[in-house]
NUDO-874658 format. One line per 4 residues: number of its first residue (from 1); their letters; for each residue x, y, z of N, C-alpha, C. Coordinates in nm, 2 decimals. Atoms other than C-alpha are relative to their C-alpha. Layout:
N
NUM) A) X Y Z X Y Z X Y Z; ...
This chain:
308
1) XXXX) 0.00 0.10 0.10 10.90 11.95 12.92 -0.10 0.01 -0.10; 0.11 0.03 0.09 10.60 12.05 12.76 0.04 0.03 -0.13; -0.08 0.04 0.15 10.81 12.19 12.46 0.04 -0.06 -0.06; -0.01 0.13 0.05 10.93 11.87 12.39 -0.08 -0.09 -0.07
5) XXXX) 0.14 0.10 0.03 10.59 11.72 12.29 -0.04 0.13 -0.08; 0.07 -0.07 0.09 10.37 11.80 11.99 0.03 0.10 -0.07; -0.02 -0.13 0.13 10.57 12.00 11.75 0.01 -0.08 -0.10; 0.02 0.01 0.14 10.55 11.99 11.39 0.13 -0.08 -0.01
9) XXXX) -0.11 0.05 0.06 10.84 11.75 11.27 0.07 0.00 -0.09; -0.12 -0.09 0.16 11.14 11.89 11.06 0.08 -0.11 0.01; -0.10 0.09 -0.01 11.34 11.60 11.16 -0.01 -0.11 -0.10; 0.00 0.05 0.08 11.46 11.33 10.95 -0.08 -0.14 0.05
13) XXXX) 0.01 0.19 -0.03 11.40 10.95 11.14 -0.09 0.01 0.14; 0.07 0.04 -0.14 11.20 11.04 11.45 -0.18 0.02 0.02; 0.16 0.05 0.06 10.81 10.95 11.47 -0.03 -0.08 -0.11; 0.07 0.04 0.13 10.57 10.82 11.20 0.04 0.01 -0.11
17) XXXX) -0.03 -0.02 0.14 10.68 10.80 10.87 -0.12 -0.01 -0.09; 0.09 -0.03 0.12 10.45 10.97 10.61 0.08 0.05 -0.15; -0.04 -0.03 0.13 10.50 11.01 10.24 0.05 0.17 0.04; -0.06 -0.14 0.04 10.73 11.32 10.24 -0.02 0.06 0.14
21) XXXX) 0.04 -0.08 -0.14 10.65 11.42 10.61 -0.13 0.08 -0.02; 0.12 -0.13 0.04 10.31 11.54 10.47 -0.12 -0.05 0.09; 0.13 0.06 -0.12 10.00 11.51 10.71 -0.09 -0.11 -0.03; 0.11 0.15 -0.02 9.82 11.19 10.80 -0.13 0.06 0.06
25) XXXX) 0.14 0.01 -0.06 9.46 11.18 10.79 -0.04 -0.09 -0.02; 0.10 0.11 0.01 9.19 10.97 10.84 -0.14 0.03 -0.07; 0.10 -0.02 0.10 8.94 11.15 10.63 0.00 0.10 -0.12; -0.05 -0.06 0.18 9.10 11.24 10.31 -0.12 0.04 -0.10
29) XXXX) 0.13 -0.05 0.08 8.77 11.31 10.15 -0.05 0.13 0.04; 0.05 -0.16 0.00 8.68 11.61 10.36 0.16 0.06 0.02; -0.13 -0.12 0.01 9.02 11.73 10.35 0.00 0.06 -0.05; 0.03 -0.14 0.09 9.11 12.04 10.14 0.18 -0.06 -0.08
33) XXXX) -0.13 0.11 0.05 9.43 11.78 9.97 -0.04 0.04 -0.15; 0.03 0.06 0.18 9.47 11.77 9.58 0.05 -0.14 -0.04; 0.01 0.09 0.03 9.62 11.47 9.61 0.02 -0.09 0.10; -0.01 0.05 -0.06 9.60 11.19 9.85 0.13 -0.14 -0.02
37) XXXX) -0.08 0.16 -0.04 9.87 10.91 9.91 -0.05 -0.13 0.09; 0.10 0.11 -0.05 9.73 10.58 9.99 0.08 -0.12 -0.03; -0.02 0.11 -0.01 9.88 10.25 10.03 -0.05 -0.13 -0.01; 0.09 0.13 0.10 9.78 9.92 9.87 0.13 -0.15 0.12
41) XXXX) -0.10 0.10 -0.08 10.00 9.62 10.13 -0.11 -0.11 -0.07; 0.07 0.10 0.04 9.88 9.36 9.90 0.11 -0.07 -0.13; -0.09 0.14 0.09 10.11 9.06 9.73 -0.08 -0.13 0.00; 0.03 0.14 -0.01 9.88 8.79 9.70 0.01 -0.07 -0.14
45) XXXX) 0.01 0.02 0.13 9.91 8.80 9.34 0.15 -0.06 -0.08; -0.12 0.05 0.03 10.28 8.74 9.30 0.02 -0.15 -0.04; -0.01 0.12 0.04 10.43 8.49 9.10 0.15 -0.01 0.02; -0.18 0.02 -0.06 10.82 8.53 9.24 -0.01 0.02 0.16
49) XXXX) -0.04 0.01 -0.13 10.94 8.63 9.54 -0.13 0.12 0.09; 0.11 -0.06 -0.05 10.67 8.77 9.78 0.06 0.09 0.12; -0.08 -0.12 -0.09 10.74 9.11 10.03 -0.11 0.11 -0.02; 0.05 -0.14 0.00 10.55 9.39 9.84 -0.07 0.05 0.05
53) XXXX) 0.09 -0.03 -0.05 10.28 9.39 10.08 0.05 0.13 0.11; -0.06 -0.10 -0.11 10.57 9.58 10.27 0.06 0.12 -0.05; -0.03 -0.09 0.11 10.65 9.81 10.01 -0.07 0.10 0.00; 0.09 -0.20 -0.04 10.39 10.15 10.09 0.10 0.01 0.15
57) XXXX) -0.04 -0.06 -0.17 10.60 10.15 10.48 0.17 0.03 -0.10; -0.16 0.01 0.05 10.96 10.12 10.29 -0.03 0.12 -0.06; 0.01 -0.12 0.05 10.85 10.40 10.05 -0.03 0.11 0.07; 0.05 -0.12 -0.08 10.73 10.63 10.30 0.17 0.01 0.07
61) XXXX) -0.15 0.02 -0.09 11.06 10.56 10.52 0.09 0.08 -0.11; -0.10 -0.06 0.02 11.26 10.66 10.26 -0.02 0.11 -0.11; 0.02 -0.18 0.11 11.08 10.96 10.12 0.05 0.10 0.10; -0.10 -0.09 -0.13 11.22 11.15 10.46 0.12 0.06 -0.10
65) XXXX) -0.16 -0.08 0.07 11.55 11.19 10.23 -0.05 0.12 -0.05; 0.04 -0.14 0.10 11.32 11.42 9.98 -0.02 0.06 0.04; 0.10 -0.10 -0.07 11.14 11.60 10.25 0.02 0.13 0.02; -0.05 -0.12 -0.05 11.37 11.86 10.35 0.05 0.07 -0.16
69) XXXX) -0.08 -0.09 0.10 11.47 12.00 9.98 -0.07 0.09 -0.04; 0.12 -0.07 0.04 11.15 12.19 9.92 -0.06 0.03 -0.15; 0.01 0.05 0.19 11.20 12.27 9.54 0.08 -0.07 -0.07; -0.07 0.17 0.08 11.27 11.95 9.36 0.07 0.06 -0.11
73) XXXX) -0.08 0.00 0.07 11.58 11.95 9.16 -0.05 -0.07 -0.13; -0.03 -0.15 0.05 11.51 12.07 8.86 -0.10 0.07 -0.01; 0.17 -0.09 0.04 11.15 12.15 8.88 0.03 0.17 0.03; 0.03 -0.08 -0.06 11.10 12.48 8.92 -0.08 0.10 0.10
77) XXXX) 0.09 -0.07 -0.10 10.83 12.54 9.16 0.03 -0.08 0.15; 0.00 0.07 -0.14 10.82 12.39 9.52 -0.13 -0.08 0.03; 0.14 0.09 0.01 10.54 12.13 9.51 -0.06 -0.01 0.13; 0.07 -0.04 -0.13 10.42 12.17 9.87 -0.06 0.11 0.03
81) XXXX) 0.03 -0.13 0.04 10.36 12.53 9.81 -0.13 0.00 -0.04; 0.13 0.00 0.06 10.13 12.50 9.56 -0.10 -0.14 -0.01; 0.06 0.09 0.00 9.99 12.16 9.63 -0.06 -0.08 0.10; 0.05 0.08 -0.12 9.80 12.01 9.92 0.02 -0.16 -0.02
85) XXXX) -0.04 0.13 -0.03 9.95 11.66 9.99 -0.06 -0.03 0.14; -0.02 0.06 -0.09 9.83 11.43 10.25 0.01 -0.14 -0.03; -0.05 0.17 -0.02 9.90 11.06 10.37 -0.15 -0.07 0.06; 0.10 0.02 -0.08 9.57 10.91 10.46 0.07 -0.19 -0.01
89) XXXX) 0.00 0.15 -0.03 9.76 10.58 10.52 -0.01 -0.13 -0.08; 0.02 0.13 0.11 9.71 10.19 10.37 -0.14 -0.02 -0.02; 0.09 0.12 -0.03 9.41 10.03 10.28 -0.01 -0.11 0.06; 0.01 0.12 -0.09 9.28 9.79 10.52 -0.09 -0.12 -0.08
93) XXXX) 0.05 0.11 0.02 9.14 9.48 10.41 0.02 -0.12 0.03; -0.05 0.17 -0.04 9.09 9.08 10.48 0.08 -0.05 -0.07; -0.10 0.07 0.05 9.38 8.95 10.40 -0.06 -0.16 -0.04; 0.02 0.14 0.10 9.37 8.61 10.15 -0.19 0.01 -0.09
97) XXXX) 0.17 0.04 0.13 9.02 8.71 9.94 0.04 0.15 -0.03; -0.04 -0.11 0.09 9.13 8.91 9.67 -0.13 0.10 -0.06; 0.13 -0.07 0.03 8.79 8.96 9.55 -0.04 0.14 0.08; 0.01 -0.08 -0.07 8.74 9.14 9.82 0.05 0.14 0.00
101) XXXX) -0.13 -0.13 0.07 9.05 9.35 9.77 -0.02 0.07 -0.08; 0.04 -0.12 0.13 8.94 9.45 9.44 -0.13 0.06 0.08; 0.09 -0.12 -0.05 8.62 9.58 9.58 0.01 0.10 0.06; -0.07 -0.15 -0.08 8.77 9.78 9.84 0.06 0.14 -0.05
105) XXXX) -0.10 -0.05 0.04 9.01 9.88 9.66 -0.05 0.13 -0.12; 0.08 -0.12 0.10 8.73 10.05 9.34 -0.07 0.10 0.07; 0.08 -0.05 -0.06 8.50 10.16 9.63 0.08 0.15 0.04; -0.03 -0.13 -0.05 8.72 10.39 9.82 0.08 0.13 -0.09
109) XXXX) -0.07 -0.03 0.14 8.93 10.48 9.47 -0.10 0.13 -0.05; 0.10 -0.08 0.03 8.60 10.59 9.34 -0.08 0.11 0.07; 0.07 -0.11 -0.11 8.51 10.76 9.65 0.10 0.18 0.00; -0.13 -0.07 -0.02 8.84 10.96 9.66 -0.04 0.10 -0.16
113) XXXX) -0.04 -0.09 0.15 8.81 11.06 9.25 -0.14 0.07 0.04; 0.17 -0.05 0.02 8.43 11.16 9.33 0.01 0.16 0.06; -0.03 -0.19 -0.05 8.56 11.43 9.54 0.12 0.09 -0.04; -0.10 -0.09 0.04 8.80 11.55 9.34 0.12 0.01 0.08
117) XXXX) -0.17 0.02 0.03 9.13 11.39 9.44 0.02 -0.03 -0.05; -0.09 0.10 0.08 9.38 11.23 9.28 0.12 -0.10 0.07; -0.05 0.12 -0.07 9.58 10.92 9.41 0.17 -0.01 -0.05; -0.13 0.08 0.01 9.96 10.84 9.46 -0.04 -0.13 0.02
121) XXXX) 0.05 0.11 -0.02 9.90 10.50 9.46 0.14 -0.07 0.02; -0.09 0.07 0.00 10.15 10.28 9.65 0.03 -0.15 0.04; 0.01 0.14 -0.02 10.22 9.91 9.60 0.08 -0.05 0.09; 0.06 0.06 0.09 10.21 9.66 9.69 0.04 -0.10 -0.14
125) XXXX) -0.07 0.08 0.10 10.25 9.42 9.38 -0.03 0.05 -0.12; 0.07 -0.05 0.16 10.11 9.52 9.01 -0.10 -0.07 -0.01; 0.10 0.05 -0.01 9.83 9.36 9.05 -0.15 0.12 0.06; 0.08 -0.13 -0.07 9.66 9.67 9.24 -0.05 0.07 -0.12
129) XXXX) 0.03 -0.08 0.05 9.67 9.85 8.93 -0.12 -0.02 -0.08; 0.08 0.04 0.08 9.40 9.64 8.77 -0.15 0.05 0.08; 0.13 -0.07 -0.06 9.10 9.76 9.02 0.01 0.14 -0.03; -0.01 -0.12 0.04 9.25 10.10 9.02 0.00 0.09 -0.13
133) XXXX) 0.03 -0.06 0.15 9.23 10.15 8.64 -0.20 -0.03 0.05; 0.17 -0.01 0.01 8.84 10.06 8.70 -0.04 0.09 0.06; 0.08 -0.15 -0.06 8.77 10.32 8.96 0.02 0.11 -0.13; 0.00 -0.16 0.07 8.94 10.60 8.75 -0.07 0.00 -0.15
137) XXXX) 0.12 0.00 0.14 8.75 10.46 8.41 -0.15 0.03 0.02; 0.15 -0.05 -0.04 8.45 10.52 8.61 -0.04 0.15 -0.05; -0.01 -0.13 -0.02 8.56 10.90 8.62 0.02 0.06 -0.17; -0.07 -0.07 0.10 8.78 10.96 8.33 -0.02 -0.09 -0.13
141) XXXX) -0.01 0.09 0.13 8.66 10.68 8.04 0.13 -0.08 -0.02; -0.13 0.06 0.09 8.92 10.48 7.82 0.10 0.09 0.02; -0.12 -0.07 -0.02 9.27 10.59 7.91 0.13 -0.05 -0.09; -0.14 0.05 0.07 9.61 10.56 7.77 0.06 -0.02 0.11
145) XXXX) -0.08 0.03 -0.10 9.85 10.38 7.96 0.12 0.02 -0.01; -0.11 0.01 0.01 10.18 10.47 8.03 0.15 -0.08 0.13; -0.04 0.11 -0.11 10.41 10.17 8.19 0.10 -0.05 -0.05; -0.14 0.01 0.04 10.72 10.13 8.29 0.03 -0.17 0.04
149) XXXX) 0.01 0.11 -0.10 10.78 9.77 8.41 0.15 -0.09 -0.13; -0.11 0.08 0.07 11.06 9.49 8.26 -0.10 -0.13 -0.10; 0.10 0.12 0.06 10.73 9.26 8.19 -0.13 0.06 -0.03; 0.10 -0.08 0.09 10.44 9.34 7.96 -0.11 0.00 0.12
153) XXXX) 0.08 0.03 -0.13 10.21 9.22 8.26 -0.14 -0.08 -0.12; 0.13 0.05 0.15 9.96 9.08 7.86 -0.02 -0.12 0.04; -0.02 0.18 0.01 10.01 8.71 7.98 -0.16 -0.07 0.01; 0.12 0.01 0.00 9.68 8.53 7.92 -0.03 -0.15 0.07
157) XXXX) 0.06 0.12 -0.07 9.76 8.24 8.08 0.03 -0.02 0.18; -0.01 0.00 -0.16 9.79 8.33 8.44 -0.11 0.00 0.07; 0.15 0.03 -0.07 9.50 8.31 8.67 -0.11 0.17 0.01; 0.09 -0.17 -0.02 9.24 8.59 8.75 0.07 0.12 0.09
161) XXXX) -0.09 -0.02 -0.02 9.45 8.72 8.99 0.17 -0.01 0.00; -0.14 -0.03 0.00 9.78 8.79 8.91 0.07 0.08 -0.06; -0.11 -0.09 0.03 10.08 9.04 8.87 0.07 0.01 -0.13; -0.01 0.01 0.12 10.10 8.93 8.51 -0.04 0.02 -0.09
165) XXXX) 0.12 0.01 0.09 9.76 8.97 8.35 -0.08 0.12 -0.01; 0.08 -0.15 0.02 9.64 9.32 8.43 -0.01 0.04 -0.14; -0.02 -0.04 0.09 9.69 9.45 8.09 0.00 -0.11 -0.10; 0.07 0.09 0.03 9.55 9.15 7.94 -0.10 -0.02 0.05
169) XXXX) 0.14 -0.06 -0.08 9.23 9.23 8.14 -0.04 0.12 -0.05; 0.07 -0.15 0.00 9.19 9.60 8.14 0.00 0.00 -0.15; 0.05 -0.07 0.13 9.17 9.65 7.73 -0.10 -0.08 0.00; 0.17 0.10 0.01 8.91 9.36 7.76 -0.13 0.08 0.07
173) XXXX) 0.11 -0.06 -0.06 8.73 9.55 8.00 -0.04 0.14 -0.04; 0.04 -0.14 0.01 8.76 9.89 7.83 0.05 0.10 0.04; -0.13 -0.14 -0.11 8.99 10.08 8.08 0.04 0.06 -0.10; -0.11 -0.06 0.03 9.24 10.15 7.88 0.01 -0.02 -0.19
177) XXXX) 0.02 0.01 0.07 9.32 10.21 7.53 0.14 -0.03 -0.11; -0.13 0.08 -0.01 9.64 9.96 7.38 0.08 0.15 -0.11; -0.07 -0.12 0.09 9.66 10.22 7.09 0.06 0.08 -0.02; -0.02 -0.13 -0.05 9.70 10.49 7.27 0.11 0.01 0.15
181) XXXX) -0.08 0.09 -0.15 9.96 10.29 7.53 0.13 -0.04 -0.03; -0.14 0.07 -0.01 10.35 10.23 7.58 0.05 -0.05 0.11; -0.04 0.08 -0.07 10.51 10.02 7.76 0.18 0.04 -0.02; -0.15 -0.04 -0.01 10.90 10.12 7.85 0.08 -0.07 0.09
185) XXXX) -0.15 0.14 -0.10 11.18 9.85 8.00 -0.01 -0.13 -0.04; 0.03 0.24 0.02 11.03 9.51 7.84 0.12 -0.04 -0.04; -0.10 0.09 0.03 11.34 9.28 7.86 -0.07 -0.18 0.03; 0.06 0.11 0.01 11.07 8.95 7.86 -0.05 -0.02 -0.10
189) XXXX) 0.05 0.02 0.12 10.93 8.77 7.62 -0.15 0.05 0.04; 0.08 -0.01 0.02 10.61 8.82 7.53 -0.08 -0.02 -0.18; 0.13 0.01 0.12 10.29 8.76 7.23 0.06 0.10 -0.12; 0.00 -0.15 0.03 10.44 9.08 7.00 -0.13 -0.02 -0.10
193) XXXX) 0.11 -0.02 0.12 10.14 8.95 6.73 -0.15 0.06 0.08; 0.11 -0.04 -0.14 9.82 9.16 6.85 -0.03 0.05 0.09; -0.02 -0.09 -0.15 10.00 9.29 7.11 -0.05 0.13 0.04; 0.10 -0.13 -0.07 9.82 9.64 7.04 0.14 0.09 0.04
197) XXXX) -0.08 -0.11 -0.10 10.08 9.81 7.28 0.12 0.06 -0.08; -0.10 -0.03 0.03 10.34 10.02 7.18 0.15 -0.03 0.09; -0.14 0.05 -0.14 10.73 9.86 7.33 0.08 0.07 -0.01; -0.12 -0.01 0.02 11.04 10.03 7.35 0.04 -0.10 0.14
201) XXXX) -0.07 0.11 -0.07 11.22 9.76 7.49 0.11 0.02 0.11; -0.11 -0.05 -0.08 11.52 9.80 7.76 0.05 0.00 -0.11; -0.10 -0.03 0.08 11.75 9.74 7.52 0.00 0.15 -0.11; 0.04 -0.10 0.12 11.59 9.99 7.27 0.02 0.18 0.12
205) XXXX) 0.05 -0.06 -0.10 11.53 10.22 7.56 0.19 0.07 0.06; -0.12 -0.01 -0.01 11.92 10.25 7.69 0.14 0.01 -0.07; -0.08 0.00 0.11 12.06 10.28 7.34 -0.09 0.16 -0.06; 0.04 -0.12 0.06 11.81 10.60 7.29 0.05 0.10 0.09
209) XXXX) -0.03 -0.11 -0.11 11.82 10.95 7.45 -0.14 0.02 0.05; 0.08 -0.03 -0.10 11.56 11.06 7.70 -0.14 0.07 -0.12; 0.04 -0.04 0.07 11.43 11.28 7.44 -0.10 -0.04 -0.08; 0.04 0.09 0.07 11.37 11.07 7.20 -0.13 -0.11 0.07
213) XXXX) 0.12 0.09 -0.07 11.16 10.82 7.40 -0.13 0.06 0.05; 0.09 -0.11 -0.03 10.97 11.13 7.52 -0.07 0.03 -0.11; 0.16 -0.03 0.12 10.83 11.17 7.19 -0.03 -0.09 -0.08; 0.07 0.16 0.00 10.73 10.84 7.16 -0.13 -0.01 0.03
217) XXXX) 0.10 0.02 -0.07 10.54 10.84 7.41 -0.11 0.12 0.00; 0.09 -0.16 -0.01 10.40 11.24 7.35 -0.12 -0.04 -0.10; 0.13 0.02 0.14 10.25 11.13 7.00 -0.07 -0.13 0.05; 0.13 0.05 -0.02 10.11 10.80 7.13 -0.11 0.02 0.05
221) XXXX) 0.10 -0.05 -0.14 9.93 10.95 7.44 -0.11 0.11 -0.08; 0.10 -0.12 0.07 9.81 11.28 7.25 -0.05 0.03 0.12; 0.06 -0.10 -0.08 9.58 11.45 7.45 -0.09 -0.10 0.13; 0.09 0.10 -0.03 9.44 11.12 7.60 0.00 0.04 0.17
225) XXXX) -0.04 0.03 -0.09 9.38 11.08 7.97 0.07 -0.04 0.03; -0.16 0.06 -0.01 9.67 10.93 8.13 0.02 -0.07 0.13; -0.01 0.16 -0.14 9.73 10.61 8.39 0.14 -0.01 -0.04; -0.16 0.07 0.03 10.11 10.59 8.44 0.01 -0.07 0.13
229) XXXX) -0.01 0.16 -0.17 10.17 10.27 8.69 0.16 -0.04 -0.10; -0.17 -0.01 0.00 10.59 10.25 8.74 0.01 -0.17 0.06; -0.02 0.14 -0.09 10.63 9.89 8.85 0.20 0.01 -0.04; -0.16 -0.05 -0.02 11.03 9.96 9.01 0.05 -0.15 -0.08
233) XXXX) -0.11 0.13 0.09 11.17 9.61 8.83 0.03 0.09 -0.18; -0.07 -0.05 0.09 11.19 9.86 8.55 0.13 0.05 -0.03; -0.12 -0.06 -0.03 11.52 9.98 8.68 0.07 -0.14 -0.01; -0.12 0.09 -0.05 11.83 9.77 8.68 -0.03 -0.06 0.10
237) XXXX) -0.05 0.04 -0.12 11.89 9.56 8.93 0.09 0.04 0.10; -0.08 -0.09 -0.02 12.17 9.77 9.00 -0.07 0.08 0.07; 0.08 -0.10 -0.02 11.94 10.01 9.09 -0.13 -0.01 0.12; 0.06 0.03 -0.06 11.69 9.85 9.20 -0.05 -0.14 0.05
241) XXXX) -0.04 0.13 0.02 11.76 9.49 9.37 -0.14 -0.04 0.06; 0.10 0.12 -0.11 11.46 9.47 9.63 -0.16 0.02 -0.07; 0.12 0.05 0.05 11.16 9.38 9.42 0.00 -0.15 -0.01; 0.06 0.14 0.00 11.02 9.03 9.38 0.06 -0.10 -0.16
245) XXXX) 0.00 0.07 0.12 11.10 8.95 8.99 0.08 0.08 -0.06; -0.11 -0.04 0.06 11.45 9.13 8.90 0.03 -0.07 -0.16; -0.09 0.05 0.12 11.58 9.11 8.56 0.07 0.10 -0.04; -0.09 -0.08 0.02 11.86 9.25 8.42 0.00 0.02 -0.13
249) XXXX) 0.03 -0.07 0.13 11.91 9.48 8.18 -0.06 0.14 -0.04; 0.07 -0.14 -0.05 11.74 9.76 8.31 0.03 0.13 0.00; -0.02 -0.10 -0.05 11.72 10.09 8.29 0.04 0.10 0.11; -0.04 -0.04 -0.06 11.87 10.36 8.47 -0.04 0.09 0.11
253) XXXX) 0.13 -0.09 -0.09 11.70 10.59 8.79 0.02 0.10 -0.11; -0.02 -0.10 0.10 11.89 10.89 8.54 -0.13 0.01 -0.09; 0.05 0.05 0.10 11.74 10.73 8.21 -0.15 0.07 0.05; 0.06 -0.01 -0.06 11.42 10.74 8.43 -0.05 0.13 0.03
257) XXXX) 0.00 -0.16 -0.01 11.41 11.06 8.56 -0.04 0.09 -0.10; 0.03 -0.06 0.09 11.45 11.24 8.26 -0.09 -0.02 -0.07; 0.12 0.05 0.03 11.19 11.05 8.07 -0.14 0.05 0.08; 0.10 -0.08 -0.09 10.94 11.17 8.36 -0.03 0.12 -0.06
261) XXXX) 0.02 -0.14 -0.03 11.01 11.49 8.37 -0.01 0.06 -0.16; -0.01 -0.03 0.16 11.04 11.53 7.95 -0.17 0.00 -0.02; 0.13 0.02 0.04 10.64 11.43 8.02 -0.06 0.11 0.04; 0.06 -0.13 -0.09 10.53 11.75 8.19 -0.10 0.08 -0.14
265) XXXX) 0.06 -0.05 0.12 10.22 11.89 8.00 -0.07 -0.14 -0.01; 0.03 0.14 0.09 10.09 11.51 7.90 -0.15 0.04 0.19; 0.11 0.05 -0.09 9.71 11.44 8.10 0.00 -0.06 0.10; -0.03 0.11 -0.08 9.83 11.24 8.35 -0.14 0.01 0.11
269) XXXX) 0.12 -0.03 -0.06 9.49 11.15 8.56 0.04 -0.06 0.15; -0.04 0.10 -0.11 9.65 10.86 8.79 0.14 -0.03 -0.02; -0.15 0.01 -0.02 9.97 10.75 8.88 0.01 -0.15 0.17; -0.02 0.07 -0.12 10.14 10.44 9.09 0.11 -0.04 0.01
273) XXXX) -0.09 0.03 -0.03 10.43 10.31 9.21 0.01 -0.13 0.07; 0.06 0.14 -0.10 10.44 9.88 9.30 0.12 -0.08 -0.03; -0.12 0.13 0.04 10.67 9.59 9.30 0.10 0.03 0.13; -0.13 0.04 -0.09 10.89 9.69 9.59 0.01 -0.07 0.12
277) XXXX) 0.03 0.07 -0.09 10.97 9.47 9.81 0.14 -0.03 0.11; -0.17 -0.04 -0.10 11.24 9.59 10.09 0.08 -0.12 0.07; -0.08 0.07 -0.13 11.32 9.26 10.25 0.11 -0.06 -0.12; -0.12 0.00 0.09 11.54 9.22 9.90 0.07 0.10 -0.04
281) XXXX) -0.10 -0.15 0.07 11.68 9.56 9.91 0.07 0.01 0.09; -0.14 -0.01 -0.09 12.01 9.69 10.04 -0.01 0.17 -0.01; -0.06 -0.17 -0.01 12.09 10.05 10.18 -0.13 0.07 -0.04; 0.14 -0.06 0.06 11.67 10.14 10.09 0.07 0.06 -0.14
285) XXXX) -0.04 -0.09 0.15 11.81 10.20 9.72 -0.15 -0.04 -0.07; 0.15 0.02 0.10 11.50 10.06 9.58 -0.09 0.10 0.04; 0.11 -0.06 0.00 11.25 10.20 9.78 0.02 0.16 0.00; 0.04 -0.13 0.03 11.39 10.57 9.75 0.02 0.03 -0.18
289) XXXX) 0.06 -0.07 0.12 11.41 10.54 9.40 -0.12 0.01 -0.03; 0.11 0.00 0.00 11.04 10.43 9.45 -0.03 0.13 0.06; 0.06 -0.08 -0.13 10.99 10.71 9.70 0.08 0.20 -0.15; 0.00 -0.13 0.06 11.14 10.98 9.41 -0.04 0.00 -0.14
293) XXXX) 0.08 0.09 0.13 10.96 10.79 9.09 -0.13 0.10 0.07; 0.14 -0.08 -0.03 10.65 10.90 9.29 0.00 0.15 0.02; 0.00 -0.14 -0.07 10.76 11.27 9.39 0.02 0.06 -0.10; 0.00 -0.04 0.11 10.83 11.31 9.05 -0.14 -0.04 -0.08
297) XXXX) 0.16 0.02 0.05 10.49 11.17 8.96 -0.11 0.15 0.02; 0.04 -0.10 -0.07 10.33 11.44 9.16 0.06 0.12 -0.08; -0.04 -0.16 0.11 10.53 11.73 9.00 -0.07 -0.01 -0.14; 0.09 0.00 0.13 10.37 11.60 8.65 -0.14 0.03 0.05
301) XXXX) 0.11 0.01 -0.04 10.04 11.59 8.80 -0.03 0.16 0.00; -0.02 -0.18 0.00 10.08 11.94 8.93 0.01 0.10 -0.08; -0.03 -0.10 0.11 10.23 12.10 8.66 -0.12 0.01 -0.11; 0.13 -0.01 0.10 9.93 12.00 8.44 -0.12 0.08 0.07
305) XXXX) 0.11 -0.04 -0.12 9.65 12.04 8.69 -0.03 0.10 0.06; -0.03 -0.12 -0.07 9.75 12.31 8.90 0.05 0.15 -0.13; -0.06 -0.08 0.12 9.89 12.51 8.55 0.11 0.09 0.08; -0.11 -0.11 -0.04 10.24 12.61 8.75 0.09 0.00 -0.13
């Protein structure tokens, strides 16, 4: 029986589920990783329907699909190959003090960039991303942002916490730099006077070609550092039902996809993936398009970084 115990797992559904079946540690800092995966189970910020705290276990669950393909259709390299991935798990914190959360959340961030990783970051709600731009501004200065979401997240009259206001915070604080920043899927209202940000709007967005929107976003960014945070309500509902704050009108995973991968070359320093929230999703369509949004994050990362 002893063959039966302690082998390496090629299988699809049986054991632990790690991002991509990639190794779980518990001290991602002395690892020999380029990028770490890390989980954020935090919705306290939500202003709809609440779940995303369950959203890093859903995404891992249904990165298994991608695991077994080796080289990602169309990339051309095999990103495991040339890239040390591990899973060091969620962050832990006291649930109901957000304060707190942010702290945690800059400390080990900043701990992680200090040694020269880089973070899949998985939500979670969009609210995460507002600590996690301050670690990496620690590292990398004023960034450009690049963000996919259905809602600007600019709103200034939401509370200190909340899934609306990040990006009405971070240029205040200096993170980020609106100039140098697009925003891709907005089908909400929003401020446009001031607004700083660059929109292609859904509608603008599903009437262009991939292309096109790619060099949108090439000449805003320029050579800038690069924060791209995907909040999945950018997709259709169609596409993507189990998040918290659906609206329709959304872009396509396709649409999606290509847009990504059209970025290859671009600074990208950080990267996240938030809003899903599986107990509204059917058949895990949300969370593997979350779970290939991020695997395609990673291939940009690499391709810059690594110079494959």
């Amino acid at each position: 029986m002893a063959g039966v115990f302690n082998q390496v797992d090629n299988s699809i559904y049986s054991n632990a589920m790690t991002f991509l079946r990639q190794p779980l540690v518990v001290d991602p800092i002395n690892s020999d990783s380029n990028i770490v995966v890390l989980g954020f189970p935090f919705d306290m910020a939500t202003t709809g329907r609440s779940g995303a705290r369950m959203g890093p276990t859903a995404i891992r669950h249904a990165s298994v699909n991608l695991a077994w393909e080796g080289k990602r259709f169309p990339w051309s390299f095999n990103l495991t190959k040339h890239c040390k991935i591990v899973d060091a798990g969620d962050l832990v914190y006291n649930c109901g003090d957000s304060e707190a959360f942010c702290q945690q959340v800059d400390a080990a961030v900043s701990t992680l960039l200090s040694a020269d990783k880089t973070i899949l970051a998985l939500g979670g709600d969009h609210f995460i991303t507002l600590p996690l731009l301050r670690a990496y501004a620690k590292k990398f200065g004023k960034m450009a942002l690049i963000h996919f979401d259905a809602h600007t997240d600019t709103y200034s009259n939401g509370s200190r916490y909340d899934h609306g206001t990040m990006f009405y915070h971070a240029p205040k604080e200096g993170l980020i730099d609106k100039n140098a920043s697009v925003q891709v899927g907005i089908r909400t209202n929003y401020k446009q006077k001031d607004h700083g940000f660059k929109v292609i709007n859904a509608s603008e967005a599903n009437d262009m070609l991939a292309d096109d929107i790619v060099s949108i976003i090439r000449e805003r960014v320029k050579d800038m550092p690069v924060y791209l945070t995907f909040d999945i309500d950018c997709l259709d509902p169609a596409y993507a039902p189990g998040t918290g704050t659906p609206v329709c009108g959304g872009l396509t995973t396709d649409k999606v996809l290509k847009i990504l991968r059209g970025l290859s070359g671009i600074n990208i320093v950080g990267m996240d993936v938030v809003e899903v929230a599986p107990s509204y999703d059917n058949s895990e369509i949300t969370a593997l398009a979350a779970a290939t949004i991020g695997l395609e994050l990673m291939h940009l990362w690499a391709a810059k970084h690594l110079s494959i």
